[in-house]
C-alpha positions in Angstrom: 12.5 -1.3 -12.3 11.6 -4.2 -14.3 8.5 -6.4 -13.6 9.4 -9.8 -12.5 8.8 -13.1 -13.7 5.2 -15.0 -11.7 4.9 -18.3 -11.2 1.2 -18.7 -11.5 -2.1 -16.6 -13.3 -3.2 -13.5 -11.1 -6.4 -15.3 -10.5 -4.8 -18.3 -8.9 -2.5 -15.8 -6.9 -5.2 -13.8 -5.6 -7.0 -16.5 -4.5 -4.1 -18.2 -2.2 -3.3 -15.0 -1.3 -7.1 -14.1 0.0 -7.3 -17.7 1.4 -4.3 -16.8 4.2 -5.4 -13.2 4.2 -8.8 -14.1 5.7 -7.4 -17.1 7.4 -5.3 -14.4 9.5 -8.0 -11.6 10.0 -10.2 -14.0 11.5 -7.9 -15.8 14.0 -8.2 -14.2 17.6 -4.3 -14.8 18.1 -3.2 -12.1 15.4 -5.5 -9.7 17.1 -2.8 -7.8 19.2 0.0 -8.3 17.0 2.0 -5.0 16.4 4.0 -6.3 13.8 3.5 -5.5 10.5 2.2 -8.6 8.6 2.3 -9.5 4.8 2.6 -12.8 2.9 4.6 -14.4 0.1 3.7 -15.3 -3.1 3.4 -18.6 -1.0 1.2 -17.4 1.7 4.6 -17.5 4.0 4.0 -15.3 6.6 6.8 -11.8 6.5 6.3 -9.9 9.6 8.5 -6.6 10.4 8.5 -4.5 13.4 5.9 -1.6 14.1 7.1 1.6 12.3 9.0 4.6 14.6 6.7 7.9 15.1 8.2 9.5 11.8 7.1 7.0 9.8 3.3 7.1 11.2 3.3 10.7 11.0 3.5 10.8 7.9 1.8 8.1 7.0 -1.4 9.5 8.6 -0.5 12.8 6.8 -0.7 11.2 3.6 -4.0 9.8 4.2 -5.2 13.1 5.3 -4.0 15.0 2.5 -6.0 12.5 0.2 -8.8 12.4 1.9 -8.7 16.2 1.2 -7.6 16.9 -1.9 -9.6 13.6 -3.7 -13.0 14.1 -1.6 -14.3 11.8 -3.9 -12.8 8.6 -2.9 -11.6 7.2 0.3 -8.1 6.8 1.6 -7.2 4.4 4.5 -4.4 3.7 6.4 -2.4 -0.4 6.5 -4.6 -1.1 3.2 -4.0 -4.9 2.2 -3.3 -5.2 -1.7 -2.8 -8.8 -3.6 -0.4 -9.3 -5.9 2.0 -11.3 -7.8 4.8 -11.4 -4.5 1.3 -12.3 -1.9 -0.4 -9.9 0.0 1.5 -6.7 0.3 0.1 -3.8 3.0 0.6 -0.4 1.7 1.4 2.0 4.3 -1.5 4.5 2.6 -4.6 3.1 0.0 -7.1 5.4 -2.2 -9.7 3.8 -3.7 -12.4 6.1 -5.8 -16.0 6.7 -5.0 -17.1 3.3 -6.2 -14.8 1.2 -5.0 -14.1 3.2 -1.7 -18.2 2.6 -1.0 -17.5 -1.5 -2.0 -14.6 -1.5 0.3 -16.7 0.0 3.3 -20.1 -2.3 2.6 -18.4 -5.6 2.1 -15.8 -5.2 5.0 -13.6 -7.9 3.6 -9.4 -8.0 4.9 -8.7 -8.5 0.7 -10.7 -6.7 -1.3 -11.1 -8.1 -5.2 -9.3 -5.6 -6.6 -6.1 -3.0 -6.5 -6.3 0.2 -5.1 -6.0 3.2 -7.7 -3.0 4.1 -5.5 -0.9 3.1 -3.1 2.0 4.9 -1.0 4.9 3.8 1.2 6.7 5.8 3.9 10.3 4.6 4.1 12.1 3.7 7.3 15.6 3.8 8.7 15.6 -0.4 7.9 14.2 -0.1 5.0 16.1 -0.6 1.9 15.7 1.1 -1.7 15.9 -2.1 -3.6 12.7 -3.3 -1.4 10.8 -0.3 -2.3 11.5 -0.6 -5.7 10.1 -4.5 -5.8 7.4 -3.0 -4.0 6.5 -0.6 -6.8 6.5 -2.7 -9.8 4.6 -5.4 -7.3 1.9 -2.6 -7.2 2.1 -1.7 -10.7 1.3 -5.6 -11.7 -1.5 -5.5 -9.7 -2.8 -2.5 -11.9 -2.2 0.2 -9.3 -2.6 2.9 -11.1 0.3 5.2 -9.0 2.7 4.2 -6.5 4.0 6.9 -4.3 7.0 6.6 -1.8 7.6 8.8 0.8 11.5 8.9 1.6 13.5 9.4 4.8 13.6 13.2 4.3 9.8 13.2 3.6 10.4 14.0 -0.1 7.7 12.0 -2.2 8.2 10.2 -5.9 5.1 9.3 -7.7 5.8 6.2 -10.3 2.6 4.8 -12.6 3.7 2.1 -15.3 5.0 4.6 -17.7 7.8 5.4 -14.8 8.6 7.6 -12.7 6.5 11.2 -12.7 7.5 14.4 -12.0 3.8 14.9 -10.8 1.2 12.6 -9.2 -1.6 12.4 -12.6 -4.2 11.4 -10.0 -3.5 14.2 -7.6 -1.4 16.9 -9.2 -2.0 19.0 -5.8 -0.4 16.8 -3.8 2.8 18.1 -2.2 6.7 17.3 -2.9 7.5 16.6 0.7 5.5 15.4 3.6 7.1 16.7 7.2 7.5 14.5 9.8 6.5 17.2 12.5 2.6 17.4 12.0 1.6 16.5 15.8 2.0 20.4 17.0 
Protein backbone atom coordinates (compact mmCIF):
# COMPACT_ATOMS: atom_id res chain seq x y z
CA UNK A 1 0.00 0.00 0.00
CA UNK A 2 1.59 3.13 -1.09
CA UNK A 3 0.55 6.61 0.20
CA UNK A 4 -0.99 8.72 -2.34
CA UNK A 5 -0.19 11.87 -3.87
CA UNK A 6 -2.52 15.26 -1.94
CA UNK A 7 -3.47 18.02 -3.54
CA UNK A 8 -3.28 20.55 -0.70
CA UNK A 9 -1.27 20.95 3.02
CA UNK A 10 -3.06 18.77 5.89
CA UNK A 11 -3.99 22.01 7.45
CA UNK A 12 -5.99 23.32 4.55
CA UNK A 13 -7.51 19.72 4.27
CA UNK A 14 -8.58 19.56 7.69
CA UNK A 15 -10.09 22.64 7.62
CA UNK A 16 -12.53 22.03 4.53
CA UNK A 17 -12.99 18.93 5.70
CA UNK A 18 -14.29 20.20 9.37
CA UNK A 19 -16.09 23.03 7.62
CA UNK A 20 -18.70 20.26 5.85
CA UNK A 21 -18.20 17.95 8.78
CA UNK A 22 -19.90 20.50 11.10
CA UNK A 23 -21.96 21.91 8.37
CA UNK A 24 -23.64 18.28 8.40
CA UNK A 25 -23.80 17.48 12.25
CA UNK A 26 -25.65 20.52 12.68
CA UNK A 27 -28.37 20.37 9.97
CA UNK A 28 -31.71 18.81 11.35
CA UNK A 29 -32.20 16.99 7.88
CA UNK A 30 -29.21 14.49 8.35
CA UNK A 31 -30.58 13.60 11.69
CA UNK A 32 -32.31 10.35 10.68
CA UNK A 33 -30.22 9.35 8.01
CA UNK A 34 -29.12 5.59 8.23
CA UNK A 35 -26.67 5.81 5.75
CA UNK A 36 -23.27 5.85 6.33
CA UNK A 37 -21.84 9.36 5.49
CA UNK A 38 -18.19 10.50 4.61
CA UNK A 39 -16.76 13.23 2.38
CA UNK A 40 -14.18 13.66 -0.34
CA UNK A 41 -11.16 15.32 -0.33
CA UNK A 42 -13.64 17.86 -1.78
CA UNK A 43 -16.22 17.81 0.84
CA UNK A 44 -18.40 15.66 -1.86
CA UNK A 45 -20.69 13.92 0.09
CA UNK A 46 -20.11 9.56 -0.19
CA UNK A 47 -22.96 7.86 1.47
CA UNK A 48 -23.26 3.87 1.65
CA UNK A 49 -25.93 1.80 3.03
CA UNK A 50 -26.25 0.92 6.86
CA UNK A 51 -24.08 -2.17 7.59
CA UNK A 52 -25.84 -5.99 7.92
CA UNK A 53 -26.01 -7.39 11.67
CA UNK A 54 -22.47 -9.12 11.15
CA UNK A 55 -20.81 -6.20 10.56
CA UNK A 56 -22.30 -4.25 13.77
CA UNK A 57 -21.61 -7.19 15.89
CA UNK A 58 -18.55 -6.95 15.55
CA UNK A 59 -17.99 -3.70 15.31
CA UNK A 60 -19.49 -3.21 18.79
CA UNK A 61 -17.26 -6.17 19.89
CA UNK A 62 -14.28 -4.37 18.89
CA UNK A 63 -15.09 -1.43 20.83
CA UNK A 64 -15.83 -3.51 23.80
CA UNK A 65 -12.76 -5.37 23.71
CA UNK A 66 -10.88 -1.96 23.81
CA UNK A 67 -12.61 -0.42 26.14
CA UNK A 68 -11.34 -3.49 28.21
CA UNK A 69 -8.16 -4.32 27.52
CA UNK A 70 -6.90 -0.32 27.14
CA UNK A 71 -8.93 1.03 30.37
CA UNK A 72 -6.99 3.91 29.88
CA UNK A 73 -8.45 5.48 26.87
CA UNK A 74 -11.81 5.60 25.34
CA UNK A 75 -12.99 3.65 22.30
CA UNK A 76 -16.17 4.74 20.40
CA UNK A 77 -18.18 3.48 17.84
CA UNK A 78 -18.70 5.62 13.84
CA UNK A 79 -15.65 7.87 15.07
CA UNK A 80 -15.18 10.68 12.26
CA UNK A 81 -11.32 11.04 11.36
CA UNK A 82 -9.89 13.86 8.74
CA UNK A 83 -7.67 13.13 6.34
CA UNK A 84 -6.02 13.62 3.08
CA UNK A 85 -9.24 11.67 1.03
CA UNK A 86 -11.93 14.16 3.43
CA UNK A 87 -13.55 12.95 6.28
CA UNK A 88 -13.43 9.23 6.68
CA UNK A 89 -15.69 7.34 9.63
CA UNK A 90 -13.95 4.51 11.06
CA UNK A 91 -16.13 1.73 11.99
CA UNK A 92 -14.18 1.64 15.70
CA UNK A 93 -11.89 4.90 17.21
CA UNK A 94 -9.44 4.73 20.47
CA UNK A 95 -8.18 7.70 21.62
CA UNK A 96 -5.85 7.62 24.95
CA UNK A 97 -6.71 9.14 28.24
CA UNK A 98 -5.99 12.65 27.17
CA UNK A 99 -7.35 12.93 24.19
CA UNK A 100 -10.32 10.50 24.99
CA UNK A 101 -11.17 13.22 28.03
CA UNK A 102 -10.75 16.29 24.96
CA UNK A 103 -13.00 14.27 22.80
CA UNK A 104 -15.77 13.99 25.56
CA UNK A 105 -15.49 17.85 26.96
CA UNK A 106 -15.41 19.62 23.60
CA UNK A 107 -18.17 17.44 21.92
CA UNK A 108 -17.13 18.47 18.53
CA UNK A 109 -18.34 16.04 15.10
CA UNK A 110 -14.23 16.49 13.99
CA UNK A 111 -12.03 16.42 16.52
CA UNK A 112 -8.33 18.29 15.84
CA UNK A 113 -6.64 15.39 15.68
CA UNK A 114 -6.33 11.47 14.59
CA UNK A 115 -7.27 8.79 16.69
CA UNK A 116 -4.28 6.56 17.95
CA UNK A 117 -6.28 3.85 16.17
CA UNK A 118 -8.74 3.12 14.04
CA UNK A 119 -10.56 -0.29 12.87
CA UNK A 120 -12.83 -1.30 9.96
CA UNK A 121 -15.14 -4.31 9.82
CA UNK A 122 -15.49 -5.43 6.20
CA UNK A 123 -18.73 -6.09 4.43
CA UNK A 124 -20.06 -8.44 1.73
CA UNK A 125 -19.75 -4.94 -0.75
CA UNK A 126 -16.86 -4.02 0.35
CA UNK A 127 -13.90 -4.38 -1.68
CA UNK A 128 -10.11 -4.99 -0.59
CA UNK A 129 -8.63 -2.33 -2.69
CA UNK A 130 -10.99 0.22 -0.64
CA UNK A 131 -9.77 -0.95 2.57
CA UNK A 132 -6.40 -0.70 1.64
CA UNK A 133 -6.87 3.25 0.53
CA UNK A 134 -8.54 3.39 3.70
CA UNK A 135 -5.39 2.26 5.58
CA UNK A 136 -2.78 4.33 4.26
CA UNK A 137 -5.59 7.34 4.41
CA UNK A 138 -5.37 6.61 8.25
CA UNK A 139 -1.83 6.16 8.31
CA UNK A 140 -1.30 9.89 6.66
CA UNK A 141 -3.36 11.18 9.16
CA UNK A 142 -0.82 9.76 11.85
CA UNK A 143 -3.00 6.94 13.02
CA UNK A 144 -0.92 5.18 14.79
CA UNK A 145 -2.59 1.43 13.91
CA UNK A 146 -5.16 0.57 11.53
CA UNK A 147 -6.92 -2.68 12.13
CA UNK A 148 -9.36 -4.47 9.67
CA UNK A 149 -11.68 -6.91 10.57
CA UNK A 150 -12.36 -9.29 7.50
CA UNK A 151 -15.47 -11.26 6.42
CA UNK A 152 -14.48 -14.32 8.42
CA UNK A 153 -13.77 -11.98 11.52
CA UNK A 154 -10.01 -12.61 11.23
CA UNK A 155 -8.29 -9.20 12.18
CA UNK A 156 -4.83 -7.55 10.53
CA UNK A 157 -3.26 -4.80 12.41
CA UNK A 158 -1.05 -2.41 9.91
CA UNK A 159 0.94 0.86 11.50
CA UNK A 160 3.31 2.71 8.98
CA UNK A 161 6.06 0.25 9.19
CA UNK A 162 3.37 -2.35 7.53
CA UNK A 163 1.52 -4.81 8.24
CA UNK A 164 1.98 -6.55 12.01
CA UNK A 165 1.77 -9.78 13.04
CA UNK A 166 0.58 -8.26 16.48
CA UNK A 167 -1.41 -5.07 17.43
CA UNK A 168 1.90 -2.89 19.38
CA UNK A 169 -0.82 -0.88 21.11
CA UNK A 170 -2.86 -3.86 22.21
CA UNK A 171 -0.89 -7.01 22.01
CA UNK A 172 -3.97 -8.76 23.90
CA UNK A 173 -6.18 -8.14 21.40
CA UNK A 174 -7.54 -11.23 19.69
CA UNK A 175 -6.85 -12.82 15.97
CA UNK A 176 -10.49 -13.12 15.18
CA UNK A 177 -13.56 -11.36 16.25
CA UNK A 178 -16.99 -13.76 15.98
CA UNK A 179 -19.81 -12.51 14.46
CA UNK A 180 -22.12 -14.43 16.98
CA UNK A 181 -21.67 -12.33 20.33
CA UNK A 182 -25.56 -11.43 20.90
CA UNK A 183 -26.28 -15.03 22.82
Amino acid sequence: MSATATSRPFAEQHALNRRVWEGLAGDPKWNDVLEKVETDRDGNLIMSPPPRTRHRVRQQRISTLLNRLLPEGGSFTEGAVSTHQGTKVADVVWYPGDRAGKIEDDDVALPDFPPDLCAGVQSPRDKVADFEKKVVAYLDADVREVWLCDLKGKMSFYSPQGLLARSALCPGFPDEIPAKSLR
